[in-house]
Structure formats: structure tokens, C-alpha cells
N, C-alpha and C positions, 0 to 999 in steps of 0.2 A: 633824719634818723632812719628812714625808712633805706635810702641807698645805703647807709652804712650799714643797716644789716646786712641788707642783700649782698654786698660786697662781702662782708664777712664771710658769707656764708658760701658763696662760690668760691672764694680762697681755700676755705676751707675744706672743699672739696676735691681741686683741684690739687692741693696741696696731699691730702689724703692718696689721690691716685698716684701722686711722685712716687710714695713710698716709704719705704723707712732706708734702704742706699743711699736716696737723693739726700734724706737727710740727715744722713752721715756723713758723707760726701762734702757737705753747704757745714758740718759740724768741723770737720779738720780744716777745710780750707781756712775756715774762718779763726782756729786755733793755731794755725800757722802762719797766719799773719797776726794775732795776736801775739805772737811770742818772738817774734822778729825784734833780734837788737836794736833795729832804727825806732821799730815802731814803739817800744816800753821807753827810748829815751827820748820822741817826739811827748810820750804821755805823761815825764816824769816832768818836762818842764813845762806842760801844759797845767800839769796838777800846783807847782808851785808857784805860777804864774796864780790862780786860781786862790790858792792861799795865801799872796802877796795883797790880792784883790780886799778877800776878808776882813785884814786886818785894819 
């Protein structure tokens, strides 16, 4: 428990000095690969693959 904090907490730090760019930057990147035609149609058949499962 105790690394887990510590780790948190130097992320956290570390993470703080990036900035607020960097994590804008790690925001779009990450929204444009969310929004890529392959990748909504790799999630559409994973989701009903998923719901296949359920039933």
C-alpha cells in the first residue's frame, strides 16, 4: 500500500510539472484517435460482440 502511495504521489508530481499543454496535447491526441472511423467501427463490433456475450 505503501509503494502505491508513493507512486501516486511522484506521478503526481511529476505529472503537475508537464503542465497543463502536455495535457492538452495527451487530450487531443487521444480524441483523435478516439474519433477515427476504424477505431468507432473496431468498438462498435466489440460492443456487440459484448452484447452477444450477455444474452
Amino acid at each position: 500500500m505503501v509503494r502505491f502511495l508513493v507512486g501516486a504521489a511522484v506521478g503526481y508530481v511529476l505529472g503537475a510539472k508537464a503542465g497543463r499543454g502536455r495535457y492538452e496535447q495527451i487530450v487531443r491526441a487521444y480524441r483523435r484517435i478516439a474519433d477515427h472511423p476504424a477505431v468507432q467501427g473496431a468498438a462498435g463490433i466489440a460492443r456487440a460482440k459484448i452484447e452477444d456475450l450477455r444474452r
